[in-house]
N, C-alpha and C positions, 0 to 999 in steps of 0.2 A: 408410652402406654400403647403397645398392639396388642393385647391383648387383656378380654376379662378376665382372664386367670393370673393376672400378672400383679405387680406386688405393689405398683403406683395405684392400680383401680381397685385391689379390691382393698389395702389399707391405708391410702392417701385418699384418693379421687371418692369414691363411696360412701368413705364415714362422714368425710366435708358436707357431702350433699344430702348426707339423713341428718345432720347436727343443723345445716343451713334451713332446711325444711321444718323441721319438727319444731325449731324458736320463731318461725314465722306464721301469721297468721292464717287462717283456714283460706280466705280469700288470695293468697299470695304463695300460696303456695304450687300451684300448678307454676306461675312463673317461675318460681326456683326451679322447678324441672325443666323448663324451657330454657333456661338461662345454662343449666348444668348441659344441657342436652346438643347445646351450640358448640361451648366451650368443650365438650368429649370429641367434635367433630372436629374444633380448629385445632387441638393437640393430635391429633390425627394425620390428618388432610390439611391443616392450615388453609390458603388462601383458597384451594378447592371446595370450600364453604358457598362459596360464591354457586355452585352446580346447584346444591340444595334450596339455596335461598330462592333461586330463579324457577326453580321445579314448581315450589311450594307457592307463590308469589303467579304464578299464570296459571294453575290449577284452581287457585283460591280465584281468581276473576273468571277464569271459564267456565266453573262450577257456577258460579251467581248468575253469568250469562244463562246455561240451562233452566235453571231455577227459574228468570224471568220468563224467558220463551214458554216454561210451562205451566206459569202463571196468567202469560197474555193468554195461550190458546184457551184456556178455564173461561178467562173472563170474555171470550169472544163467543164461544160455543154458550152461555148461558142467552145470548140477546139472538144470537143468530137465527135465521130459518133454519129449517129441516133439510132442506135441500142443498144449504150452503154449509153444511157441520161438516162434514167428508173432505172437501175441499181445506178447510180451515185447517183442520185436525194434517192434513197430507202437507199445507206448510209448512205449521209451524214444527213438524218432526222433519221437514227437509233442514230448515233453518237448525234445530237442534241438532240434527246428525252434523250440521258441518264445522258449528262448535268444537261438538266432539272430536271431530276429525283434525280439526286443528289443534286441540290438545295433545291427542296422542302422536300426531304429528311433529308437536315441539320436544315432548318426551322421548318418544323414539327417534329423532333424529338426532338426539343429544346423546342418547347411547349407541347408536351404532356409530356416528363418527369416534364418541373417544375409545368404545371397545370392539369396534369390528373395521373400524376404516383399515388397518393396517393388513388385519388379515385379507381381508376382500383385495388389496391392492397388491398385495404379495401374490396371491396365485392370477391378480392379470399377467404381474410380468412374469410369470411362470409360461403362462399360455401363450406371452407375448415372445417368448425365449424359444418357445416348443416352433412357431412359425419366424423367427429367425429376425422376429421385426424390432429397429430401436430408435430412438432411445427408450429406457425403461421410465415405468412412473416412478417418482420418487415416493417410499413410504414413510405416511407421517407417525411423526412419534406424538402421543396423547401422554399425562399421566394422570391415571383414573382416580375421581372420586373413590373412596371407601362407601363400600356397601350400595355402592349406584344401582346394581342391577335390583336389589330388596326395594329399594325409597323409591325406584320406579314403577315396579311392579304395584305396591300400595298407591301411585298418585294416578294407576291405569284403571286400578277395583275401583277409587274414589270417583273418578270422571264418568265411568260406567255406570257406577251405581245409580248416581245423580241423573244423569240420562234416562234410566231403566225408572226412575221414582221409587229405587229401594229406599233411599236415602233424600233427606233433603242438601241444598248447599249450606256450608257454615259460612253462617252469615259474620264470625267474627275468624280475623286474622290468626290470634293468638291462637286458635285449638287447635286447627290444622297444621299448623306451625309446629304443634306439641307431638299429633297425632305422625307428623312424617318425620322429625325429629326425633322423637324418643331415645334416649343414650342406653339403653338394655338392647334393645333391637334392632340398632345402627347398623350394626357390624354386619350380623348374617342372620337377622329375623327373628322372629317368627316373623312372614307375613300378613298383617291383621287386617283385619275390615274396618272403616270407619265408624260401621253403626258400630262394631263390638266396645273401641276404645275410647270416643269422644269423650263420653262420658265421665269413662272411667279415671282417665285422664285431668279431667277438670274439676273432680270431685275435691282435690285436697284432704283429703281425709287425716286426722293423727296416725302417727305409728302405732302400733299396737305390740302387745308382748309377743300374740301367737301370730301376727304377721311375722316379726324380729327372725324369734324362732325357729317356723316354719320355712321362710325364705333362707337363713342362716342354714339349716340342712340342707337345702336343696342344691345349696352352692358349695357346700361342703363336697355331697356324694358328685357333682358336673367334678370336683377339683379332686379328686381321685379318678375319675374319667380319664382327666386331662391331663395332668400333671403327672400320674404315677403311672399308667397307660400310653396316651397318645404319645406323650414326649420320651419319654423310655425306648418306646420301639424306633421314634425316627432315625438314629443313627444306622440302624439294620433297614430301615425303606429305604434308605437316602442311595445307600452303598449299592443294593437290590436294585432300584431301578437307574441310578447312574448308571452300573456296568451295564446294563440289559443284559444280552445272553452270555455275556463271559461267564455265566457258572452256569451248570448244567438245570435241570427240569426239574430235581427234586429240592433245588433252593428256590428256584422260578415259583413251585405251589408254594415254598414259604413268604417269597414275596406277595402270592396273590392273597393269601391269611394274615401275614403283618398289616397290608395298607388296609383291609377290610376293615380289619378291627381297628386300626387306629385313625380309621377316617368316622368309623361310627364311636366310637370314644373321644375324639374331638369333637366333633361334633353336635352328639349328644350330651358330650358331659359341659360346654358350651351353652346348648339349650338350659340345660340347667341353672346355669350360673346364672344367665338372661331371666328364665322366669323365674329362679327365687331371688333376684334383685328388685326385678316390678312387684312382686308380694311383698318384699320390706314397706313397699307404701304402698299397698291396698290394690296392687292393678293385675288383674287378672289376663294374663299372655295366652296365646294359642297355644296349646301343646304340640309341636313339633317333630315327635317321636313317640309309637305306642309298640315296643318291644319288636321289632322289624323280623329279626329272626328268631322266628315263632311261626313265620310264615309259612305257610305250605304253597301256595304258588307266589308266580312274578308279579302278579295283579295286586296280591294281595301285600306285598314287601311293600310296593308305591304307596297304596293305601296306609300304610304305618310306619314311613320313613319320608322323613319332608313334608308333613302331612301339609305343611300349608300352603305349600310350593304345586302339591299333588291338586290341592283345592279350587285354586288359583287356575290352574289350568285345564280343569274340569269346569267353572263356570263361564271361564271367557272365551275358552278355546273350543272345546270338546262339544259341548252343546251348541254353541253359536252354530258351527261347522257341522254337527250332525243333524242339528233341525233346520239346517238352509234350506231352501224350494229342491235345489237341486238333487241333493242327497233324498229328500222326502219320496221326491220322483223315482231315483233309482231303487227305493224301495217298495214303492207302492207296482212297479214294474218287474221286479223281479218275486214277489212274493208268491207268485203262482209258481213258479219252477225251482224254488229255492225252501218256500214255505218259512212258516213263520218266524224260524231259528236265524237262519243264515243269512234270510233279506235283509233284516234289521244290522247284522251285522256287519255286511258290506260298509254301509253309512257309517257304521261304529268303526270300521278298518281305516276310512279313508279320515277321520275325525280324531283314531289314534296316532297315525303318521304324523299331520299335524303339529299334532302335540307333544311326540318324541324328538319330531324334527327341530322344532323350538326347542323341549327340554333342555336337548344335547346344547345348542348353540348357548342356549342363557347360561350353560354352565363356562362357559369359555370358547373364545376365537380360534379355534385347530380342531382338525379334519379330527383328534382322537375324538373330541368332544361329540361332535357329529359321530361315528362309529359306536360310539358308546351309546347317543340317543338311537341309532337303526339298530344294537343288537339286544337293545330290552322292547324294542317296538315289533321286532319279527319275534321273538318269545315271546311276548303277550296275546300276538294278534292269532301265532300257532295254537298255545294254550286256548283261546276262545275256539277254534275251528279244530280243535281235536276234543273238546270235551264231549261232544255226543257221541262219537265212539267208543273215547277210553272208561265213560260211564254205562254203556251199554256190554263193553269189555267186562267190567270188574264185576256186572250181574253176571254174566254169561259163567264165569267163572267162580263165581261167591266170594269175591273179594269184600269183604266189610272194610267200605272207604275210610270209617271212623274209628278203626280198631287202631293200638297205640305207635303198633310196627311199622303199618303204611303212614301214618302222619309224621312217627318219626324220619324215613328216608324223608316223604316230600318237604321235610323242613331240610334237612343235608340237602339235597338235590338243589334247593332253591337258594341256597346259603352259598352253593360253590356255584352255581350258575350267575349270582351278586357278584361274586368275589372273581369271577373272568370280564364280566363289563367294569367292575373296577380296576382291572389288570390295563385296559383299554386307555380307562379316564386316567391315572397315575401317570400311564408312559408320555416319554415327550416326546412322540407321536403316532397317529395311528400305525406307522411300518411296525415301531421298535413295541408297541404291543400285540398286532399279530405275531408278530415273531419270537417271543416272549410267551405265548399261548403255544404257539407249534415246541417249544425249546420242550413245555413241559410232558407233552408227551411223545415226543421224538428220541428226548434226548434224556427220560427219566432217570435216576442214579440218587442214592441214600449215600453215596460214598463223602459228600463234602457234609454228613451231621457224623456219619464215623471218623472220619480222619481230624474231626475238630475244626474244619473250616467255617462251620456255622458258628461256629462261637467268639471268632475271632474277625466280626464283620461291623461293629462297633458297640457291639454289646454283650454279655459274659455268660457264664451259668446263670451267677446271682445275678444277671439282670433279665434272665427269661423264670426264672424262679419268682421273684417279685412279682413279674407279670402275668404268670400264671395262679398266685394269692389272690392279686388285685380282679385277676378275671374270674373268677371263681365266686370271689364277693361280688360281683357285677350281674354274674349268671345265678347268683343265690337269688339278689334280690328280685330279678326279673321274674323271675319262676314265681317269685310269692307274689308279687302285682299281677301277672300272670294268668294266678288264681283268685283275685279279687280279692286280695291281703292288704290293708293301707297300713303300709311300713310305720310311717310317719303318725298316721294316728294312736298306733301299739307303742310309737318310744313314747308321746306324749302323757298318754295315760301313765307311765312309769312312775316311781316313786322321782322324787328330787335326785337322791344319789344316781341311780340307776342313768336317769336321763342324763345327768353332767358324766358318767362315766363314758356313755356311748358319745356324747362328744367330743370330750377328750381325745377320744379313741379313736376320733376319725381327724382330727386336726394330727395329732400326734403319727398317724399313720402318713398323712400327704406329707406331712413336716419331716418323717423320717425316711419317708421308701420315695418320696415325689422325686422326680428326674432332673436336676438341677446340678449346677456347677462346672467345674472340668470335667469334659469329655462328652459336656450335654449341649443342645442347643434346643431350645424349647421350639416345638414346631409352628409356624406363624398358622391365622386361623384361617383353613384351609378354606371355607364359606366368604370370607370375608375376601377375598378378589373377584367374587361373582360380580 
């Protein structure tokens, strides 16, 4: 079972767990999720269970520690003088920050040895090679929990939260157990907040028809995503970026359009599968994708690809970092010479770096990963310090910014500007994606789609035909959500027939055109080594 799209989870492992749940009672039934939600981890990771359990297990005591420490200061500051509250209130948030600090401490030290120790010890002896000195460190080998860097990120919002008193601690073992567990969003997220899911989580609620349903489509449309999409094209990624520049510039931009799409086709059609499995029982998942390319700039792609990822690093990184003392300073300092646009921005520059810097790395241990988080960081931060001109530009000229021509380039623009930091993140490594980028326009050439080399790269006519049906359904439907069209509510209303035909019609389509068998190898899910 690697995957939600695969044939053990979604018609062995799945039905078990709505059949096991839906005979149990209302009170019992959060446990079957808990119990289901172990056992998805130990078929997985087997003894690597043991990472999660210890996550969950010192989060849940350091959470309670916060909690007390911000119960003592309450009950201290009601008796106290006036003169001693100041004092009081500066300990017991010394006491609490060091909590904190030792939670994320144990979190983060738990992922950077098993997914950064090697990298980090690879380029000492690099350095150590470059100055002629030896012996070498030896680099250790880890082998990573599944979905480590997601269940970490959720137990870093948890500890914060609780800190911050967005949130209280949970005082019982079992929810947070459920809440960092969950088996829909093991693998590669959404990442959620704990006020959103406690709850929802522990409710137990029956199945219902129009959960059934509702969830049943949504994992239909992720498995045309996935299955008829992502996996289709991987024998043509695989080939494209194995050789890197062995074929000229005009297969290169098709390498940078195949992984594009099939990274947002796995992955989206992924999310799907995830949130309409937590809707078969009532639990309402972050949305993780809101149609990305639609966007007109790079600002705006973050904001609607990853969104909970984008979220996540917006509250704990970007603010923290931008409203520090020190950044406050360098704007309150430069705002007379910079004026009200650009001072604030500076702070916002130094709080995107930050944030990209991380990005990159949370995605993986190699210098591409990094390269990838600096060249969406230097387009973002240009974007912000070119808009007051190129909007004082487009008056000066009468460009009407909202008319349909210029929204359409800046969707292209910003689509193929995606699909070069993706060219970055795919190669396996930062060189063999610069190079790979210079290949496509040094070395342009349409001669390998005439002479038929494009077709003989492990995938056919009829398999770039299929893929061009199935995208075409993908781009229908986005354009109607697009415009504020709920798909899903229009089949619902349908007569009986109508609704069991468009069913049909979409099982029968992933059952007939989905990428399986000889000559396929389904692509494992790219999120899920984060």
């Amino acid at each position: 079972m690697t995957s939600y799209c695969s044939f053990p989870f979604l018609f062995l492992f799945l039905p078990a767990v709505i059949a096991v749940y839906q005979l149990m009672p209302e009170k019992k039934r959060p446990y079957v999720l808990l119990v289901a939600s172990y056992l998805f981890f130990w078929l997985i990771s087997g003894k690597l269970l043991v990472f999660l359990l210890f996550t969950t297990a010192s989060i849940y005591s350091i959470g309670k520690r916060l909690d007390r420490e911000g119960e003592k200061k309450d009950a201290l500051l009601k008796t106290a003088p006036r003169e001693e509250k100041k004092a009081i209130r500066q300990l017991c948030q010394k006491n609490q920050r060091r909590w904190l600090a030792l939670g994320i401490f144990l979190q983060l030290g738990i992922l950077l040895t098993i997914k950064y120790s090697g990298f980090f010890v690879e380029n000492i002896n690099q350095l150590l090679k470059w100055q002629q000195i030896e012996p070498l460190i030896k680099v250790p080998q880890f082998v990573m929990p599944i979905g480590i860097s997601f269940y970490t990120l959720q137990a870093f919002s948890y500890l914060t939260d609780v800190y911050r008193g967005v949130t209280k601690a949970e005082p019982k073992l079992s929810r947070l157990a459920l809440y960092m567990s969950f088996f829909p969003g093991l693998m590669e997220g959404p990442i959620c907040r704990y006020r959103d899911m406690a709850d929802q989580l522990s409710a137990g609620g029956k199945i219902t028809y129009h959960q059934l349903t509702y969830g049943v489509q949504r994992i239909l449309y992720g498995m045309i995503k996935k299955v008829v999409i992502a996996d289709r094209l991987n024998p043509l990624v695989q080939e494209l970026f194995d050789s890197g520049t062995a074929y000229d510039g005009g297969l290169m931009f098709v390498a940078l359009f195949a992984f594009t799409c099939q990274e947002y086709m796995e992955f989206s059609g992924t999310m799907d599968v995830v949130i309409g499995t937590a809707q078969i029982f009532g639990i309402k998942m972050a949305e993780n994708f809101e149609r990305p390319f639609f966007s007109r700039t790079i600002s705006e792609f973050w904001r609607r690809w990853h969104i909970t990822l984008g979220t996540w690093f917006k509250d704990y990184i970007f603010y923290p970092v931008s409203m520090a003392g020190p950044m406050k300073k360098l704007t309150k300092n430069t705002r007379k010479s910079l004026g009200s646009y650009y001072s604030p921005l500076l702070a916002g520059t130094v709080a995107l770096f930050c944030v990209w810097s991380l990005n990159g790395l949370w995605h993986g241990a190699g210098w591409n990963y990094i390269g990838f988080g600096m060249f969406h960081f230097v387009l973002i931060a240009l974007g912000n310090f070119v808009e007051p001109p190129v909007a004082w530009a487009a008056r000066k000229i009468g460009l009407q910014r909202e008319c349909f021509p210029w929204r359409l380039f800046q969707m292209l623009r910003t689509a193929f500007l995606v699909g070069m930091g993706e060219v970055i993140f795919r190669a396996s490594s930062l060189q063999q994606g610069l190079q790979m980028l210079k290949t496509m326009f040094t070395s342009f050439s349409l001669s390998s789609v005439k002479d038929g080399t494009l077709f003989a790269l492990g995938i056919d006519r009829h398999d770039f035909l299929i893929t061009a049906v199935a995208l075409c359904l993908v781009l229908t439907v986005s354009i109607l959500q697009e415009r504020g069209i709920k798909i899903r509510d229009y089949i619902a209303a349908q007569k009986t027939p109508v609704r069991w035909l468009i069913y049909y019609g979409a099982v029968l389509f992933v059952v007939v055109f989905g990428a399986y068998g000889n000559g396929y190898l389904p692509i494992d899910p790219i999120y899920a080594g984060f």
